[in-house]
Structure formats: structure tokens, C-alpha cells
KELO-162693 format. One record per residue (C-alpha): x negated, z, y negated. Coordinates in pm, whole numbers, plus 50000, padded with zeros to 5 digits. Layout:
% residues N
XZY...
***
This chain:
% residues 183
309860459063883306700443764061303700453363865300410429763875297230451564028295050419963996295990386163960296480376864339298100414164409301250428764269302950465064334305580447464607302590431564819300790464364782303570479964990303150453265243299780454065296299610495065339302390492065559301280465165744297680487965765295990453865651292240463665621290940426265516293440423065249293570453765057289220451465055290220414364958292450429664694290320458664582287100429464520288790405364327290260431964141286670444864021285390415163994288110400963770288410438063573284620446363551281980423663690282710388263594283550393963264279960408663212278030393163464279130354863408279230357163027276700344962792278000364562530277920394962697276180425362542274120454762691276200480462519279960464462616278320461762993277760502262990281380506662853282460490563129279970504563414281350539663294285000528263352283720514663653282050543163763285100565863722287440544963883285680535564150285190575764230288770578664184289220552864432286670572264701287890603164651291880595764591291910612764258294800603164058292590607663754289060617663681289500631863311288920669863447285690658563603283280649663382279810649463441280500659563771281800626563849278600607163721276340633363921277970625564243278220589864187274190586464146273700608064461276080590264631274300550764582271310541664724270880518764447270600550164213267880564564328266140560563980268630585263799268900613364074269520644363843270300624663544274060624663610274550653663322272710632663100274400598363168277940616863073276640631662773274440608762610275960576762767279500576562879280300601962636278310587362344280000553262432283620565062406283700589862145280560576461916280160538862003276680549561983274600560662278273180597662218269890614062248267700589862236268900566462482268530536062477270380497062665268710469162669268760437362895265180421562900264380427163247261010439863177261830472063261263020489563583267170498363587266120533263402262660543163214263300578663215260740590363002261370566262721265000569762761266080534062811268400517363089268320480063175271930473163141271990438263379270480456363645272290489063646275640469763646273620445463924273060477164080276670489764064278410459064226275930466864510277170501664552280640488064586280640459164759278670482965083281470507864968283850476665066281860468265389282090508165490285520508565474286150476965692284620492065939286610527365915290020526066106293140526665872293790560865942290450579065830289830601565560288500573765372290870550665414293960575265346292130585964986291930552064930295720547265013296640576664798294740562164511296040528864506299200542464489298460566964207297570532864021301440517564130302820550764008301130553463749302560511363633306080525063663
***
């Protein structure tokens, strides 16, 4: 049974593409599917709120790990995961050393509280820079701004990688983790 991935990609052209070793498609495939699973939904919404756009930036966040580092799951990670993410993206520069925090207070407070913890704070007014560390408050529109950035050059990296490299083949393996994981 063919499984949808996104909208335009099911489990049976999946196979194609890998085998076929089509770069533009799958980072075709891989965009629309973030942008129809994470970014739109937030970012072209007027109803969209600060806290559901960190929900989803967390999700994002792990999958999109997952996806670089061909994990079939993250849920042994943790923090670890958020840590590497924000060292990883130039467009993170702001929470360097905050990745601990972020898990605890924000991806963990999310999920298990629907509360933030610790006296952070989301807001979207776009007075503020994407984190105010000392007053504990992120800028929800520009971190997920910031995180479409980080994946889209993640995207542009990888077209220019051959099909075989190491990033590539953890890509690969991840994808299908996600076809397994539908059947």
C-alpha cells in the first residue's frame, strides 16, 4: 500500500526517486513537505499563535535532525538534539549554549505542560531580537523565520553533495525510516 509523504510524494515514487538517485526531486519533495507540514501553516496564517508556532518549530527541529543525521527517531536524544541544532545554524547564533534550556523550559514545557517553563517567555511583536536572553523571551515569527532559513541552505547543501555522500545516504536512510515506519 502506497503511503502519502506529502501531498505530491507517496511511498511508491519515493522508491523511484532513490533509485533513480534523483537529487532535484527528493529536495523538491523534502521542501514542499515542510512547507506544507510546518511552515505554511504558521507562516501564512492570520490566526496563527506564538505558542502553536514553537510546538511546531520543536517538531521541526527534531525531525529535521533526524533527517541530517538518519536517525530513525530522536526520543533518546533530548537536549542533545536542540544543542546541536543551535550550533549547527548560522541563524542561531543568538541561543549558542541555550540548547539545554530550549529542551527543558521550551520543547519540554510545550509537550508535557502546554506551558513554557522557567520564565520563558513567546511573543510575536517584532520589537525584540529572535531571543532576549536575559529577560527570557523568544520572538516566535522570527525564530521559525529563522528556522526555514536553516533548512532551505540545508536543501541547497545537499544539491550540491553527490548522491552517494554521507549526507546524502543519512538522508536516504531517514526517509526510509519514515516509509517504514507508514507500513
Amino acid at each position: 500500500m502506497s503511503v502519502e509523504l506529502s501531498s505530491s510524494v507517496s511511498s511508491e515514487d519515493w522508491a523511484e526517486l532513490k533509485e533513480n538517485q534523483d537529487k532535484q526531486s527528493i529536495t523538491s519533495f523534502l521542501k514542499h513537505r515542510y512547507e506544507e507540514r510546518y511552515f505554511d501553516p504558521m507562516l501564512h496564517n492570520s490566526s496563527k499563535h506564538g505558542f502553536s508556532m514553537m510546538a511546531i518549530s520543536c517538531l521541526m527541529i527534531e525531525s529535521f535532525i533526524s533527517l541530517k543525521k538518519g536517525w530513525k527517531r530522536t526520543n533518546t536524544k533530548g537536549k542533545h538534539v536542540f544543542e546541536e541544532f543551535f550550533q549547527s545554524s548560522s541563524h542561531f547564533e543568538e541561543f549558542h549554549g541555550l540548547g539545554a534550556d530550549f529542551y527543558e523550559h521550551i520543547r519540554c514545557g510545550i509537550l508535557h505542560q502546554a506551558e513554557t517553563t522557567g520564565g520563558w517567555k513567546i511573543r510575536r511583536d517584532l520589537t525584540h531580537k529572535i531571543v532576549c536572553r536575559d529577560q527570557k523571551i523568544i520572538d516566535a515569527s522570527k525564530f521559525m523565520k529563522a528556522l526555514k532559513h536553516t533548512f532551505y541552505e540545508f536543501l541547497d547543501h545537499l544539491k550540491n553533495q553527490d548522491f552517494t555522500s554521507n549526507d546524502w545516504k543519512k538522508v536516504v536512510k531517514k526517509i526510509d525510516h519514515l516509509v517504514d515506519n507508514c507500513n
